[in-house]
MINU-116417 format. One record per residue (C-alpha): residue in one letter; y, x, z. Coordinates in nm, 4 decimals, decimal comma, padded with zeros to 6 digits. Layout:
// residues N
[r A [Y X Z]]
...
***
This chain:
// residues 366
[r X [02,9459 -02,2887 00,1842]]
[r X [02,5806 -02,4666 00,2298]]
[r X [02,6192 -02,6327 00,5437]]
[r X [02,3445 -02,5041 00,8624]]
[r X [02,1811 -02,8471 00,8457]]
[r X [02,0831 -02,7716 00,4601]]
[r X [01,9802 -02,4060 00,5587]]
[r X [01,5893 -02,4887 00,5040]]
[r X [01,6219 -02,7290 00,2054]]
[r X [01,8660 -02,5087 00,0364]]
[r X [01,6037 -02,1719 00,0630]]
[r X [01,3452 -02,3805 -00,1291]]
[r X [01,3508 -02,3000 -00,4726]]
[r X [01,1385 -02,4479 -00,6780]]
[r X [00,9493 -02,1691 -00,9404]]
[r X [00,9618 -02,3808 -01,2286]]
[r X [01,3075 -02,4579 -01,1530]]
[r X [01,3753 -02,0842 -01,2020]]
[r X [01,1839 -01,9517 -01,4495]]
[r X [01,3742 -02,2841 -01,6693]]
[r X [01,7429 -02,1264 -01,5877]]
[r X [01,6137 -01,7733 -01,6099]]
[r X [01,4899 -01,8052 -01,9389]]
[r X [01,7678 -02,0265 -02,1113]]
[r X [02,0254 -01,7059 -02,0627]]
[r X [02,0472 -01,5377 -02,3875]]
[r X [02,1751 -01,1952 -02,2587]]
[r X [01,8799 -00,9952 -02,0696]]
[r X [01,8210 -00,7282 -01,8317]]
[r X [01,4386 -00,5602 -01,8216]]
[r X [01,4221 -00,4325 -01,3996]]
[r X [01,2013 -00,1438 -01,3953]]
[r X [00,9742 -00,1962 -00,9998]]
[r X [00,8512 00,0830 -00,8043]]
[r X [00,9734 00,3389 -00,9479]]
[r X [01,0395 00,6215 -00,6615]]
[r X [01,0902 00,5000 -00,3241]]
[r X [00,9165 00,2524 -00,0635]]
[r X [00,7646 -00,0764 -00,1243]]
[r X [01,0123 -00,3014 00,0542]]
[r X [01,3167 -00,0649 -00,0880]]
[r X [01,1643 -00,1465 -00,4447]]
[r X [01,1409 -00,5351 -00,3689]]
[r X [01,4972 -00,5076 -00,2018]]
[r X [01,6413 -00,3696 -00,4954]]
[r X [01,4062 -00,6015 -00,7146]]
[r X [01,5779 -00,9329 -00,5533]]
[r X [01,9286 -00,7816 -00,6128]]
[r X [01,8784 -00,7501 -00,9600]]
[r X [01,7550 -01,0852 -00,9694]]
[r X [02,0622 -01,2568 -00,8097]]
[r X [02,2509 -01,0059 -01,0411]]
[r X [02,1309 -01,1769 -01,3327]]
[r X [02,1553 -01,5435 -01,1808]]
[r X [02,5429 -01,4354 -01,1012]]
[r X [02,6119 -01,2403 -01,4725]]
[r X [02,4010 -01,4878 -01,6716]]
[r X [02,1355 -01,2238 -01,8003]]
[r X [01,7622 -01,3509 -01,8653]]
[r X [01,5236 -01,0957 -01,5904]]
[r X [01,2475 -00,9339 -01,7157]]
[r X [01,0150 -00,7320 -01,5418]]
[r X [00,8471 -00,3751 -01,6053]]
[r X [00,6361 -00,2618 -01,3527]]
[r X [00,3372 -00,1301 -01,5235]]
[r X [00,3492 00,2396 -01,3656]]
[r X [00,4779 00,0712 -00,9924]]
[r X [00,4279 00,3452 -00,7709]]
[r X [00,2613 00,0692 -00,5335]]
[r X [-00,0037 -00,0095 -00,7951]]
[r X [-00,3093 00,0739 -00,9846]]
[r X [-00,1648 -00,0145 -01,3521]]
[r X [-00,1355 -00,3954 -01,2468]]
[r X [00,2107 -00,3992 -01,1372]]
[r X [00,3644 -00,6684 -00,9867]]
[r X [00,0603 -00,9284 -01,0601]]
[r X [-00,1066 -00,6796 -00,9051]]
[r X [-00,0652 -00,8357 -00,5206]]
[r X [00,1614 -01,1243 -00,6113]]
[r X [00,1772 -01,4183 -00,8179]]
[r X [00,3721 -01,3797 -01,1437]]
[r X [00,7128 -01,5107 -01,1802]]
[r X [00,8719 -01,3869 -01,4776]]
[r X [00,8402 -01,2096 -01,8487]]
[r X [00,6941 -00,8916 -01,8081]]
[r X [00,7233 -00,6197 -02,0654]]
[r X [00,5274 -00,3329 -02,1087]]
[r X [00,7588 -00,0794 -02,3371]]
[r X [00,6372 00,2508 -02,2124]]
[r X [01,0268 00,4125 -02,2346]]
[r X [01,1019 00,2014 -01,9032]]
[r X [00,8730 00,5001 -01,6809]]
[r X [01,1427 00,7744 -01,7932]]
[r X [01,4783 00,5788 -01,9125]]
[r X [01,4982 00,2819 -01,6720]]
[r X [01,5751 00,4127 -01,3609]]
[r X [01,7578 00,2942 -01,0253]]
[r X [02,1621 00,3102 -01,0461]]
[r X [02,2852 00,6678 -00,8907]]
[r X [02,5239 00,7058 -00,5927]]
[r X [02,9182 00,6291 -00,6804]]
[r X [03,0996 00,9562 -00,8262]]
[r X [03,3564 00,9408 -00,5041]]
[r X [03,0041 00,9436 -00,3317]]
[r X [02,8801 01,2451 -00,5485]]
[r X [03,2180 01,4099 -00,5554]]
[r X [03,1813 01,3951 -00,1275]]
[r X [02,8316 01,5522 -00,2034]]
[r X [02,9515 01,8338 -00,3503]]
[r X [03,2106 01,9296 -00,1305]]
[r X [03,0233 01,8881 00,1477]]
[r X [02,7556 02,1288 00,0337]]
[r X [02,9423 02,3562 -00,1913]]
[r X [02,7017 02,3097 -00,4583]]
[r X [02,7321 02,1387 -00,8307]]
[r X [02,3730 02,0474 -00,8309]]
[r X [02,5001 01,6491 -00,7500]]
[r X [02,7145 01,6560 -01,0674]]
[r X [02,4916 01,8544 -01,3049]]
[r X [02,1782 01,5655 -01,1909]]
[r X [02,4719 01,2687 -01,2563]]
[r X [02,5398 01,4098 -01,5905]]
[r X [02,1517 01,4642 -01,6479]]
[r X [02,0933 01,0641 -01,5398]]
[r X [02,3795 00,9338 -01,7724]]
[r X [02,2534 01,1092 -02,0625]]
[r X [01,9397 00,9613 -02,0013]]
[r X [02,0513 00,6484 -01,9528]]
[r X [02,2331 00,6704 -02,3232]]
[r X [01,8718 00,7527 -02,4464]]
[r X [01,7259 00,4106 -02,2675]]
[r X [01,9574 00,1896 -02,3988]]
[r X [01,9308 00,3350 -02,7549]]
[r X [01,5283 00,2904 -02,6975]]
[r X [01,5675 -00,0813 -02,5595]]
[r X [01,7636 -00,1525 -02,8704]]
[r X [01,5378 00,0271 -03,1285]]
[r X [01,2553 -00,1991 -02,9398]]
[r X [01,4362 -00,5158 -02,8923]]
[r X [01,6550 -00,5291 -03,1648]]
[r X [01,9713 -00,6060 -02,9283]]
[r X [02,1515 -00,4809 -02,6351]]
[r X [01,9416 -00,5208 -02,3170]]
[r X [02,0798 -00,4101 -01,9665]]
[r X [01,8508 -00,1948 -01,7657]]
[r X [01,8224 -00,1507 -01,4052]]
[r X [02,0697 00,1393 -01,3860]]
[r X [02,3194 -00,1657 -01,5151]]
[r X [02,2419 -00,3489 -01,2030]]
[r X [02,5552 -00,3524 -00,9287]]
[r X [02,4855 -00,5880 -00,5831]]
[r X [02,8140 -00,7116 -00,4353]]
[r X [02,7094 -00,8633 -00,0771]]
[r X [03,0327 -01,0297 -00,0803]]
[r X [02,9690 -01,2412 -00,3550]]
[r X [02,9602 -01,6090 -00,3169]]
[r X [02,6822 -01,7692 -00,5349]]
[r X [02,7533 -02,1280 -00,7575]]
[r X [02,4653 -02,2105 -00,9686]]
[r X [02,4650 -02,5784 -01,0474]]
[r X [02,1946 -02,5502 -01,2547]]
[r X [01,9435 -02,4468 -00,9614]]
[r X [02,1940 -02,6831 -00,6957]]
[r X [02,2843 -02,4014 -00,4934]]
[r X [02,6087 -02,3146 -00,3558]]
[r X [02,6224 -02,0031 -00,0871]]
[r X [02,6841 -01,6696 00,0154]]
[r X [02,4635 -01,3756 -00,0327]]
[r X [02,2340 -01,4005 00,2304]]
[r X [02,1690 -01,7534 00,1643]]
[r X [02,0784 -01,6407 -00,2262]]
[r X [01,8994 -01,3620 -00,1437]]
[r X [01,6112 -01,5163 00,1328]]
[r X [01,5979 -01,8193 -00,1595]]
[r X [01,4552 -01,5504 -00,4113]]
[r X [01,2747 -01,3362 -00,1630]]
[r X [01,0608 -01,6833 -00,0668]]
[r X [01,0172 -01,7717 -00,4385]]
[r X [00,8723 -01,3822 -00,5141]]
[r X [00,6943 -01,3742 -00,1946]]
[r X [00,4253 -01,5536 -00,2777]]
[r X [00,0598 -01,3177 -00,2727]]
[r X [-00,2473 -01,3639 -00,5102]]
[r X [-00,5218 -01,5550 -00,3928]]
[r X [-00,6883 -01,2284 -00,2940]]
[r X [-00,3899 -01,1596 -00,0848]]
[r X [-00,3923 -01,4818 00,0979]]
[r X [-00,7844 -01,4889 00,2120]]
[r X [-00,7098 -01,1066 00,3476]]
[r X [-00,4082 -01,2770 00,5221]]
[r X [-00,6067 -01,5619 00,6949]]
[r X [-00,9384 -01,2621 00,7645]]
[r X [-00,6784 -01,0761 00,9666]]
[r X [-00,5481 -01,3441 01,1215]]
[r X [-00,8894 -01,4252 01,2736]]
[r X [-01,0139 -01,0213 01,3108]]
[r X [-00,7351 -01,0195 01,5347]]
[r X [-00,7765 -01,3162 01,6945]]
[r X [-00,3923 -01,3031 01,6473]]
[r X [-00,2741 -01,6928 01,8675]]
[r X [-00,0610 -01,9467 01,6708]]
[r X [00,2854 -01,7891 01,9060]]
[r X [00,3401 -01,4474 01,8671]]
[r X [00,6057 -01,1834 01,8490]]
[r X [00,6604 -00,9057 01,5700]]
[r X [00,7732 -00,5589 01,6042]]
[r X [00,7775 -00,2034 01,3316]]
[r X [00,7749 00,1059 01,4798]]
[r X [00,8445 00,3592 01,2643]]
[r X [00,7234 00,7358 01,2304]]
[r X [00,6364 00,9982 00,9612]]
[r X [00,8923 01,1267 00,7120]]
[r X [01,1919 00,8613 00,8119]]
[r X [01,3152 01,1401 01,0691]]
[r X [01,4314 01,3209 00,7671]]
[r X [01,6788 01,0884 00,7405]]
[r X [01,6996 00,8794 01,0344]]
[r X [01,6800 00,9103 01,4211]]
[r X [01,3193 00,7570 01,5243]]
[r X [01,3189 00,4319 01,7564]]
[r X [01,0587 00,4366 02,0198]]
[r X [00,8001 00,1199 02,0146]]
[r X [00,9591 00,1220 02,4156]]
[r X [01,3000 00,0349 02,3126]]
[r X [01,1740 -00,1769 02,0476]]
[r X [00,9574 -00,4104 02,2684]]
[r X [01,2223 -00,3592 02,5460]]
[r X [01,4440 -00,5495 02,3077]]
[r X [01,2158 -00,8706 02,2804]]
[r X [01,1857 -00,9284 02,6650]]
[r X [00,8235 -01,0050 02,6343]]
[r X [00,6757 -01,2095 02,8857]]
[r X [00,3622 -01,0925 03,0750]]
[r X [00,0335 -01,2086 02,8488]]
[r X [00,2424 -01,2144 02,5515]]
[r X [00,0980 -01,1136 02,2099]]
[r X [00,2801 -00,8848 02,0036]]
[r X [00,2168 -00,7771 01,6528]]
[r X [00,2485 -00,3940 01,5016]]
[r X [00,3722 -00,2417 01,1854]]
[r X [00,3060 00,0928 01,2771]]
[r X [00,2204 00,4339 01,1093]]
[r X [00,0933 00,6593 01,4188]]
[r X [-00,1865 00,5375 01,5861]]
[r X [-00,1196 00,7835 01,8418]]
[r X [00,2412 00,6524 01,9256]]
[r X [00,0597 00,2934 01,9376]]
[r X [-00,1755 00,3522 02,1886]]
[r X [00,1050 00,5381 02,3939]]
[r X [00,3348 00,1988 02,4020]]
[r X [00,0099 -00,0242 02,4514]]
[r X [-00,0042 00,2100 02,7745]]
[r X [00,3190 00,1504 02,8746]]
[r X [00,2839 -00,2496 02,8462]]
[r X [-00,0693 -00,2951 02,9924]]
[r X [00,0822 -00,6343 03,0368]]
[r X [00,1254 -00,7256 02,6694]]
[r X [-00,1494 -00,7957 02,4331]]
[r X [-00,0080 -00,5094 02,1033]]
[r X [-00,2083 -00,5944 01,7958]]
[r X [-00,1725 -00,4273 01,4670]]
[r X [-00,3689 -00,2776 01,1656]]
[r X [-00,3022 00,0900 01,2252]]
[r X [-00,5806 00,2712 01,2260]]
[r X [-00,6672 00,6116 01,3940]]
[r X [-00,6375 00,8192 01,1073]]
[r X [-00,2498 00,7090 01,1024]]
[r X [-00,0513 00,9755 01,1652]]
[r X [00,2747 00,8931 01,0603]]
[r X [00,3611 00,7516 00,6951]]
[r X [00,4387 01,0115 00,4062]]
[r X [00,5867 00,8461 00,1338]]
[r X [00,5392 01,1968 -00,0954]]
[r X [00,1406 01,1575 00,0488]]
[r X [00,1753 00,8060 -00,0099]]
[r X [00,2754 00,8680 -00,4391]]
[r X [00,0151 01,0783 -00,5030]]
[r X [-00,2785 00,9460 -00,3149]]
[r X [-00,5972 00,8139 -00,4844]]
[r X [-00,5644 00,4902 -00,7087]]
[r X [-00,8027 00,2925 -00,4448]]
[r X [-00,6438 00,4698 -00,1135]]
[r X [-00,2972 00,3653 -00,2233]]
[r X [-00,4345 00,0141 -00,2975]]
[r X [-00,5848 -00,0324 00,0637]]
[r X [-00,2604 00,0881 00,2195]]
[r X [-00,0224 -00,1558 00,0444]]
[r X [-00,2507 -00,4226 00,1062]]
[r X [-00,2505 -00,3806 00,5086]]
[r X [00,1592 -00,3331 00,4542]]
[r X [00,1688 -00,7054 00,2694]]
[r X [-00,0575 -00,8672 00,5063]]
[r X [00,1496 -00,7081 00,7949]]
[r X [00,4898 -00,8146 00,6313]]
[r X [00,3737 -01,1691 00,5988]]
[r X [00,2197 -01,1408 00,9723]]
[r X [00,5542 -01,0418 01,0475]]
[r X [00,7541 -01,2886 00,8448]]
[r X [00,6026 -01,5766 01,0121]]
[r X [00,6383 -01,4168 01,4327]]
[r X [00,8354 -01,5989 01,6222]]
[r X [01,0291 -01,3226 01,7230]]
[r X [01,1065 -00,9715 01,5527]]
[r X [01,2678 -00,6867 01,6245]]
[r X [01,2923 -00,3584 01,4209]]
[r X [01,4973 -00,1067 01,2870]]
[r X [01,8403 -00,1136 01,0507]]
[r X [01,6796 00,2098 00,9144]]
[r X [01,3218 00,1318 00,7690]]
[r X [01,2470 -00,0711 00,4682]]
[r X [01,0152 -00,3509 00,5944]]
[r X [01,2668 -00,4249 00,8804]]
[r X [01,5580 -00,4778 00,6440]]
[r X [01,3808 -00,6935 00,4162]]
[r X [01,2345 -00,9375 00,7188]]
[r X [01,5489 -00,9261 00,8955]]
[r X [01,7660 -01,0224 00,5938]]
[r X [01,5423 -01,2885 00,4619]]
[r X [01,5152 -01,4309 00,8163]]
[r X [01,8932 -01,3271 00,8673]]
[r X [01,9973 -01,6771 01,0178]]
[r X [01,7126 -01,6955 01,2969]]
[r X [01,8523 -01,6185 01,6095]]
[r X [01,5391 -01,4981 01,7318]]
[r X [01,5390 -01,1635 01,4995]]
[r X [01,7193 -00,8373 01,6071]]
[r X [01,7694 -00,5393 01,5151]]
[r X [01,7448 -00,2485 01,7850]]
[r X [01,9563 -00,0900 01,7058]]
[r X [02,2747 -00,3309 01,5542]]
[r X [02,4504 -00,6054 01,7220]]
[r X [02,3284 -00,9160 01,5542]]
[r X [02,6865 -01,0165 01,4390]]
[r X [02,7684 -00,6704 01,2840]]
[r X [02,3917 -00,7349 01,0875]]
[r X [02,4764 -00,9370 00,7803]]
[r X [02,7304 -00,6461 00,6870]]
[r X [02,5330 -00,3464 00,8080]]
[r X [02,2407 -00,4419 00,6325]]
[r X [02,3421 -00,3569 00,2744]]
[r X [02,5004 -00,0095 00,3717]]
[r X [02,3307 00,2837 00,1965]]
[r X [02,0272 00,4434 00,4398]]
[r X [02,2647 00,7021 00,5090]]
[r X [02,5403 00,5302 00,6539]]
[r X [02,2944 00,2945 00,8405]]
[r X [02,1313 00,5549 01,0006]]
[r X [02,4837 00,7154 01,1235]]
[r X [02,5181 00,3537 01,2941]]
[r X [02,1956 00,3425 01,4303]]
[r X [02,2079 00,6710 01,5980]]
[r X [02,5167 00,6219 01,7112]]
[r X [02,4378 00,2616 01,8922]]
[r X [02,0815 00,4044 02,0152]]
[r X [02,3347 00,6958 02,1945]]
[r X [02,5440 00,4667 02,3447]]
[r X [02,2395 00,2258 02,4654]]
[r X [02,1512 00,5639 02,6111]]
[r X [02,4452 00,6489 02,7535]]
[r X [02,4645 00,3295 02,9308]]
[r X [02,1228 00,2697 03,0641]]
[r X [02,1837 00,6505 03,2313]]
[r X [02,4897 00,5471 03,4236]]
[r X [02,3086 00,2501 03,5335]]
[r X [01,9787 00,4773 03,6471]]
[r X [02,1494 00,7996 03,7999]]
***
């Protein structure tokens, strides 16, 4: 395994260097992005697919012309390029994200006494059948889709080619740098922010999240989340957050603490079914204020978030070997493994350690 003293050097991979291997596989694989759920789910399951491909030999090509975080632009859209795109319009229907396991389904089905998980299984792999056949009629060869796409966190990753040797983790945050890299348009709204806010040259990161993730996940209070840092007084703190109303409640709380962030007041908690069918040019705005908070957040010296929300994974497993970033609600040396559990079983975890963190701090405070 890559030693700790090559950590940096080894997550520096060159673009060139890439896009040279990438393209000298003759096999390929076209990766549908955003096609249903949240930005940083999409880019999660976007970097799999890429270290898929890098693992399997299989060229990566990119369709993201209908990315449900876009205007028609796709990808290019906030970031540079990095790859072929293609722009087949079969990929919006027949290139779709890989279901659930059957033992998974199966579980569904008893547990809810209903065949609807089976018949929608049977619908997907008939229309899976339908992409491939399409791919071929427009290729004129067999080309894997994203359905095709499996992500084994185990794996252990030896490409000579690129001179990298390493687990997972270590393969993943080298691709999420390399595709992390926004427009120029991007960049001057990073570096306006950075001086709207005044934001200082040391500060901490935290998400607090609201809206529609309590359908699937117990919500994490920005208290327990800042708690979690052990802020000093005068500290600055930076916020991904969705209600404006919860924000002002925790900057009440820590009067000491300086708790910037880009919400704004008409925030009341992120939809992501509002989010889909917003206006072109609302939708726009919104992403933009996520990417310049994600790269605010990228570069803290400190974060803490959630197991459960999608902007927390991706920091927290790109910046997996820092010390210095948590996870509220997952002991840092149970992270690495709970990180690429499905949302459902992370959530179980994360309600289950917020309980017992509950538990404990009541026996403590009688």
């Amino acid at each position: 395994m890559t030693s700790r003293a090559d950590y940096n050097n080894m997550q520096q991979l060159d673009l060139s260097s890439y896009q040279k291997v990438n393209g000298s596989f003759g096999k390929r694989l076209i990766y549908h992005a955003g096609i249903d759920c949240g930005f940083c789910v999409e880019l999660n399951y976007m970097i799999n697919a890429m270290l898929y491909c890098l693992a399997k030999g299989y060229r990566f090509q990119l369709y993201s012309d209908d990315a449900n975080f876009g205007t028609s632009k796709g990808w290019t859209e906030y970031f540079e390029s990095f790859c072929e795109e293609v722009h087949e319009a079969f990929h919006h229907k027949y290139n779709l994200h890989r279901p659930p396991q059957w033992h998974r389904i199966i579980s569904n089905t008893i547990k809810t006494r209903s065949l609807s998980f089976v018949f929608w299984e049977l619908k997907f792999m008939l229309k899976s059948l339908v992409g491939h056949w399409l791919a071929f009629r427009a290729y004129g060869e067999y080309v894997k889709l994203s359905q095709d796409v499996v992500s084994d966190p185990d794996m252990y990753y030896h490409i000579p080619a690129l001179g990298f040797d390493g687990s997972y983790y270590e393969a993943y945050t080298m691709l999420a740098k390399m595709v992390w890299q926004p427009q120029p348009e991007m960049k001057q709204q990073i570096v306006k922010t950075i001086g709207s806010l005044s934001l200082p040259c040391v500060y901490s990161g935290i998400q607090i999240r609201g809206g529609d993730k309590a359908q699937e996940a117990r919500l994490i209070t920005g208290r327990q989340i800042i708690e979690s840092l052990q802020p000093a007084d005068g500290d600055c703190i930076f916020a991904l957050a969705d209600n404006y109303t919860q924000l002002e409640i925790v900057r009440s709380e820590f009067p000491q603490l300086r708790i910037v962030s880009l919400c704004q007041p008409e925030d009341q908690g992120y939809s992501h079914q509002a989010f889909c069918i917003a206006a072109p040019q609302s939708k726009r705005a919104a992403i933009i204020r996520l990417i310049v908070s994600i790269d605010l957040l990228l570069h803290a010296k400190k974060f803490a978030g959630s197991i459960t929300t999608g902007p927390s994974v991706f920091i927290m497993k790109r910046r997996y070997a820092e010390p210095s970033v948590i996870a509220v609600d997952c002991a840092k040396e149970m992270l690495e493994s709970v990180l690429t559990l499905p949302i459902d079983q992370r959530a179980a975890l994360s309600a289950n350690k917020m309980s017992n963190s509950q538990t404990k701090k009541n026996k403590m405070n009688p």
